[in-house]
Structure formats: structure tokens, C-alpha cells
LUMGU-765811 format. One record per residue (C-alpha): residue number from 1; x, y, z. Coordinates in steps of 0.05 Angstrom, whole numbers. Last residue first. Example, Ala and Ser with C-alpha at 12.3 -4.5 7.8 and 13.67 -1.06 7.14 Angstrom:
% LUMGU-765811
SITE    n       X       Y       Z
SITE    2     273     -21     143
SITE    1     246     -90     156
% end
This chain:
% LUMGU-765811
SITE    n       X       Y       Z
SITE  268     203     -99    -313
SITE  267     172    -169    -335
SITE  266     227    -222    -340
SITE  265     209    -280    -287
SITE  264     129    -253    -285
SITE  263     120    -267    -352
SITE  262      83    -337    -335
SITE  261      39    -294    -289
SITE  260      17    -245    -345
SITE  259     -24    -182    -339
SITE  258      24    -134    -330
SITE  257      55    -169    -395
SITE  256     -11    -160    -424
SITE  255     -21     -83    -418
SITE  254     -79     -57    -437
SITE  253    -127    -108    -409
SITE  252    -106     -90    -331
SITE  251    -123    -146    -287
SITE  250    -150    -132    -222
SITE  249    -144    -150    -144
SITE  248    -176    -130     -98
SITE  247    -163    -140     -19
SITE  246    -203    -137      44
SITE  245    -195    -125     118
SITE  244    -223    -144     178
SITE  243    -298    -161     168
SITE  242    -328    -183     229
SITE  241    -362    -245     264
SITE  240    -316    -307     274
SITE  239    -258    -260     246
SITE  238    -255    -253     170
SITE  237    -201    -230     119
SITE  236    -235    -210      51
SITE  235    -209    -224     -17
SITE  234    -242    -201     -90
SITE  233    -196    -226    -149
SITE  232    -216    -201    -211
SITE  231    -190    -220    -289
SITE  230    -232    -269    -301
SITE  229    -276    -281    -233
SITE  228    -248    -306    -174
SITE  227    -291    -297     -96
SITE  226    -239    -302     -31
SITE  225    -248    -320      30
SITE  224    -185    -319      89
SITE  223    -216    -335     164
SITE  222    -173    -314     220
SITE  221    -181    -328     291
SITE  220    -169    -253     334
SITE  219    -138    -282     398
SITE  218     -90    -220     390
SITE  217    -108    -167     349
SITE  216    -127    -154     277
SITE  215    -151     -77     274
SITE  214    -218     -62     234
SITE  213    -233     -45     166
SITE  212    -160     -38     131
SITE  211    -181     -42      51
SITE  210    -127     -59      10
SITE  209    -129     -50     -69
SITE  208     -83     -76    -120
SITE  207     -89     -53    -199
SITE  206     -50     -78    -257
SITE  205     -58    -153    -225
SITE  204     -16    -219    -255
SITE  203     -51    -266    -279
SITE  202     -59    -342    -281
SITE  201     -83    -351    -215
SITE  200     -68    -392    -152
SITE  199      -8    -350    -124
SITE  198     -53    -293    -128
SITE  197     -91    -321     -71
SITE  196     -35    -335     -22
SITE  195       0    -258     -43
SITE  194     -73    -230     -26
SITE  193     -56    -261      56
SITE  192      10    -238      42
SITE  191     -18    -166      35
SITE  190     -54    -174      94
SITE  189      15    -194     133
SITE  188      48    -126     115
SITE  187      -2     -83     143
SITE  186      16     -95     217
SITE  185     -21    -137     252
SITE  184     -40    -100     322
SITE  183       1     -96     385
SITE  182      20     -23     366
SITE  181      97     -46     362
SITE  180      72     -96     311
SITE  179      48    -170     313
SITE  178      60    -218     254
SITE  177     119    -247     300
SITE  176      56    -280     342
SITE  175      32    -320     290
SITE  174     -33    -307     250
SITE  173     -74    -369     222
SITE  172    -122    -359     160
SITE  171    -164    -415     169
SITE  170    -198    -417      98
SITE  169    -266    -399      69
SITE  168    -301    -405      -4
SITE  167    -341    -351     -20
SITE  166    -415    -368     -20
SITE  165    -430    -305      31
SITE  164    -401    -263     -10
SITE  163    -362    -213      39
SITE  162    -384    -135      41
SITE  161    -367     -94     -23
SITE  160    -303     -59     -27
SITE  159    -315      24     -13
SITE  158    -280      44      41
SITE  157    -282     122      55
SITE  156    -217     158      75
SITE  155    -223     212      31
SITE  154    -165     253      14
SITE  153    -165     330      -4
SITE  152    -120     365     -57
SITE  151    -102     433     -33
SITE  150     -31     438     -61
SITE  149     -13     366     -28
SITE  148      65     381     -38
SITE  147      58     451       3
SITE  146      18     417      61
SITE  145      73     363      86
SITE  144     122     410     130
SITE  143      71     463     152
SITE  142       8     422     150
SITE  141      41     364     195
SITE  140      71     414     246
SITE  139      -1     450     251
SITE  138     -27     382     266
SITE  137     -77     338     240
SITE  136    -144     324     284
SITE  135    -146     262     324
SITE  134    -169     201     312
SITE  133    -173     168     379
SITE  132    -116     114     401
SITE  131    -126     148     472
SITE  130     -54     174     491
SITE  129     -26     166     419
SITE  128     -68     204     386
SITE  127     -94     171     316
SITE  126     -75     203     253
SITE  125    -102     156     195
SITE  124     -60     138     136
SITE  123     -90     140      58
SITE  122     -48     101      11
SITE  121     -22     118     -67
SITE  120      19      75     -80
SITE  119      53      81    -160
SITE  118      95      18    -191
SITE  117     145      11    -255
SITE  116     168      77    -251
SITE  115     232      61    -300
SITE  114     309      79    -285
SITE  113     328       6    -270
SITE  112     277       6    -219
SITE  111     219      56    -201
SITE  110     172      58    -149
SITE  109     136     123    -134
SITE  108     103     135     -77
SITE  107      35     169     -55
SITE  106      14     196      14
SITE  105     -60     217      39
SITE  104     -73     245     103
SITE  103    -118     238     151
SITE  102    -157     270     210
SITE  101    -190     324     172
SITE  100    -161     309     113
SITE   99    -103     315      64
SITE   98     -71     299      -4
SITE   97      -1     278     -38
SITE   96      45     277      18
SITE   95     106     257     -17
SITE   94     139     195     -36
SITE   93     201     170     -81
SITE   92     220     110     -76
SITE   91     283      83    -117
SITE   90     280       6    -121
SITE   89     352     -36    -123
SITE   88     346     -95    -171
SITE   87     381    -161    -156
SITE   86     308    -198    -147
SITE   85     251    -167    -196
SITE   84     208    -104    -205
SITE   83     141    -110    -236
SITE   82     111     -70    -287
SITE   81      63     -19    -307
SITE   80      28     -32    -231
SITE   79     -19      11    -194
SITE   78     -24      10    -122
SITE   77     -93      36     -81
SITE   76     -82      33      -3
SITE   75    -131      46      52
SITE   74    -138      59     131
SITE   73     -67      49     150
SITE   72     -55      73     224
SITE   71     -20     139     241
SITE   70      12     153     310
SITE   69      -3     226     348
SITE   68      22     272     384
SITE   67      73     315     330
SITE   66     142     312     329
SITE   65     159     312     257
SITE   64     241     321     249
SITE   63     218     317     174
SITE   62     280     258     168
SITE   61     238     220     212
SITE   60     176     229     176
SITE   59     208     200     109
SITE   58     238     150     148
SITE   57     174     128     167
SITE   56     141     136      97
SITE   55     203      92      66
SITE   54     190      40     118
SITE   53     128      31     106
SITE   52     131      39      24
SITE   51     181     -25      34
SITE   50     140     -65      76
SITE   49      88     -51      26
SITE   48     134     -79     -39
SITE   47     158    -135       5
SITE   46      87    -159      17
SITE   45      67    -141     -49
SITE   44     113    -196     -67
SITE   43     168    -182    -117
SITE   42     180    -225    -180
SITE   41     241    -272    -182
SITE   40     188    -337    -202
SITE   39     201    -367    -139
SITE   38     166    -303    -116
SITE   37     204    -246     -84
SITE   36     233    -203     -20
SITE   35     265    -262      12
SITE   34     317    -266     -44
SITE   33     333    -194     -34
SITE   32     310    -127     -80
SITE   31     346     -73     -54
SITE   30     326      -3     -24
SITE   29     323      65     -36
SITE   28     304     127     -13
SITE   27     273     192     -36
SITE   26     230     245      -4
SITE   25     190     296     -33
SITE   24     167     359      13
SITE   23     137     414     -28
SITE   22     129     453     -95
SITE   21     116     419    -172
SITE   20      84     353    -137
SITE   19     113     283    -170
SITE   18      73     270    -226
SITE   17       3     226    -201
SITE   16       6     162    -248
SITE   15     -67     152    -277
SITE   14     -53     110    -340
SITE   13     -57     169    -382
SITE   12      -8     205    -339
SITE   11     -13     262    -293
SITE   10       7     334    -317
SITE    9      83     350    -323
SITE    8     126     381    -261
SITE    7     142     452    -234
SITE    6     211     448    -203
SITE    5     226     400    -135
SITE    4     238     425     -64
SITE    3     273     366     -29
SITE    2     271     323      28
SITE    1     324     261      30
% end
């Protein structure tokens, strides 16, 4: 539910933004299920951004937010100090943590078993409805969501680097149940596109980054390439001629149980 929270403590050494001391936080939470996780019992980033979805729509419908417009995913930066596993229940918490012109930034809190284990911070796009344009936020938006961001602005620049050209490539096939209300992907399947990757290495990522370039539609034929270097993971999904999306993944060095996929059936 919304709440007005009391001043809070400065961000944390390892870069976790404090929930905001005025404004609009809102709080839900959800299990982990068996379809939610690795063999290993650790959740997929899949799960984890369904999860953030669903928390930021409720979040907007508990508002009572009527404004014109839809918002599409344009970026999202997670950072993990852990990783939650199957049978326990996540606690979100998420507030508007930044604006634009035509965007907004939101970040969420993960935490299980009483420790923030994982912080999203993701940039959405307004977009009218009528045209699919970005379009301008509203006064509605600023009113409810403005206090928590307390003048912070979001960019919604990309900044991964283009694909390697020697990168090996994959068919990346798309089904039609991966196909949203908007009749576009919806951000979930990227993130299992990383998942197939990381399933390969030997380490577990601190820091996960998704890029959102261009819409995958219908008809669109997928091509997954990825480039591995120790400790980085760079992933791009393809059509025959554009850039569609694209993923890194990082190790953090301070924190080897992060950093460990054979840890990943009791880390958290």
C-alpha cells in the first residue's frame, strides 16, 4: 500500500538508493514458487522482473492514476547483495525515484527473510495510448509520484556498446504466449534470453543491465549473441538487421558468494 515515510539514512556504500524521506512508497509481496527458480533453488531474473512488473502496476493502480498514456521499459539497472531462493516470500518496496520529460524513473527494493538482498532501479517511458508517441508526463503523475523523486532527474540514454561482430549467434525463437497486451514482447522474455547465457558460466552477476532498443513484434526472427570475458557477460538480441535489446552482466569482486554459481543453492 502507499505510504508517507520519515526522513531516511544516506545511500549505501554499495550504491542502494534509501527509501525516499517524503512521498509515495508502495509495498507488496509475493512468494517464491518452484517455477520462479533455477534447479539450483535460486530465482531467475525472469521471475524477479515479472515480479517488479507487477508490483509497479499495482503500485499505479492503487494511485487511482488515470492518466493517457501506457509506459514501455526503456532501461533497467539491478544490483544484487544476494539472491533470494524457492519457499521465501519477497517484500517489494518501490517508489518513483526520478523523472523526465517523457519518463520516469522507479526503483524497488527486494528483500527476503528481513534482508534487501536486490535493488531495480528501471527507467519506463510514457507513450500515449492513441498514437504510441512519447508523450509528455502528466500533472496526475507529478502530483502523486513527484514528492518521492525530490527533484532527481532520469536519463533515458542507452549506453551498451553495439554488437561484436565475432560474437557467436543463436536462433533465439519467440512463441506466441511471449506476446503482451501491447502486441510486443514483454520484458520478461529478454531477461530469459540473459537467464540462457548465465546458465553457462561459473558466476553469478552483482550487477544486471537491460537495454530495451527497439520493440520485438511479430514475425520478428530472433538472433541471441553473446561476447564472455571473466567476470562480464555482454548479450544482445538481434533481428536480421537491428539491435533489439541487450543485456550485461557483471561480477562483483567484493562479494564472492554474489559471485558464486555453485553457492547459488544457499546464498541469501
Amino acid at each position: 500500500m502507499g505510504t508517507v515515510l520519515p526522513d531516511t539514512a544516506a545511500p549505501t556504500p554499495d550504491g542502494f538508493l534509501p527509501l525516499p524521506e517524503t512521498g509515495r512508497v508502495f509495498t507488496a509481496g509475493y512468494p517464491i514458487r518452484r517455477t520462479d527458480v533455477t534447479p539450483g533453488g535460486r530465482l531467475r531474473f525472469d521471475a524477479l522482473a515479472r515480479c517488479l512488473q507487477d508490483a509497479a502496476e499495482d503500485d499505479v493502480a492503487d494511485a487511482g492514476l488515470r492518466e493517457p498514456y501506457n509506459w514501455l521499459m526503456r532501461r533497467y539497472a539491478i544490483t544484487v547483495r544476494g539472491y533470494p531462493q524457492r519457499g521465501q516470500r519477497l517484500r517489494l518496496a518501490t517508489f518513483c525515484s526520478a523523472t523526465g520529460p517523457r519518463w520516469a524513473e522507479r526503483t524497488t527494493t527486494v528483500s527476503a527473510s528481513g534482508a534487501e538482498l536486490i535493488q531495480a532501479r528501471a527507467v519506463w517511458a510514457a507513450v500515449a495510448r492513441d498514437t504510441g508517441e512519447p508523450c509528455a508526463l502528466g500533472p496526475g503523475f507529478h502530483r502523486v509520484y513527484g514528492p518521492a523523486a525530490q527533484g532527481r532527474r532520469a536519463s533515458a540514454r542507452l549506453s551498451h556498446p553495439r554488437p561484436d561482430p565475432s560474437a557467436p549467434v543463436r536462433v533465439w525463437p519467440v512463441r506466441a504466449s511471449d506476446f503482451d497486451a501491447a502486441g510486443h514482447v514483454g520484458n520478461t522474455i529478454h531477461w530469459q534470453a540473459a537467464e540462457e547465457v548465465l546458465a553457462g558460466l561459473d558466476w553469478l552477476p552483482g550487477r544486471a543491465e537491460m537495454e530495451y532498443h527497439r520493440p520485438i513484434l511479430p514475425g520478428d526472427r530472433l538472433r541471441l549473441a553473446y561476447r564472455l570475458a571473466p567476470g562480464r557477460a555482454d548479450i544482445w538480441l538481434l533481428n536480421e538487421t537491428t539491435r533489439l535489446a541487450s543485456a550485461q552482466l557483471s561480477r562483483d569482486p567484493g562479494d564472492p558468494g554474489t559471485g558464486s554459481a555453485a553457492a547459488e543453492g544457499n546464498h541469501g
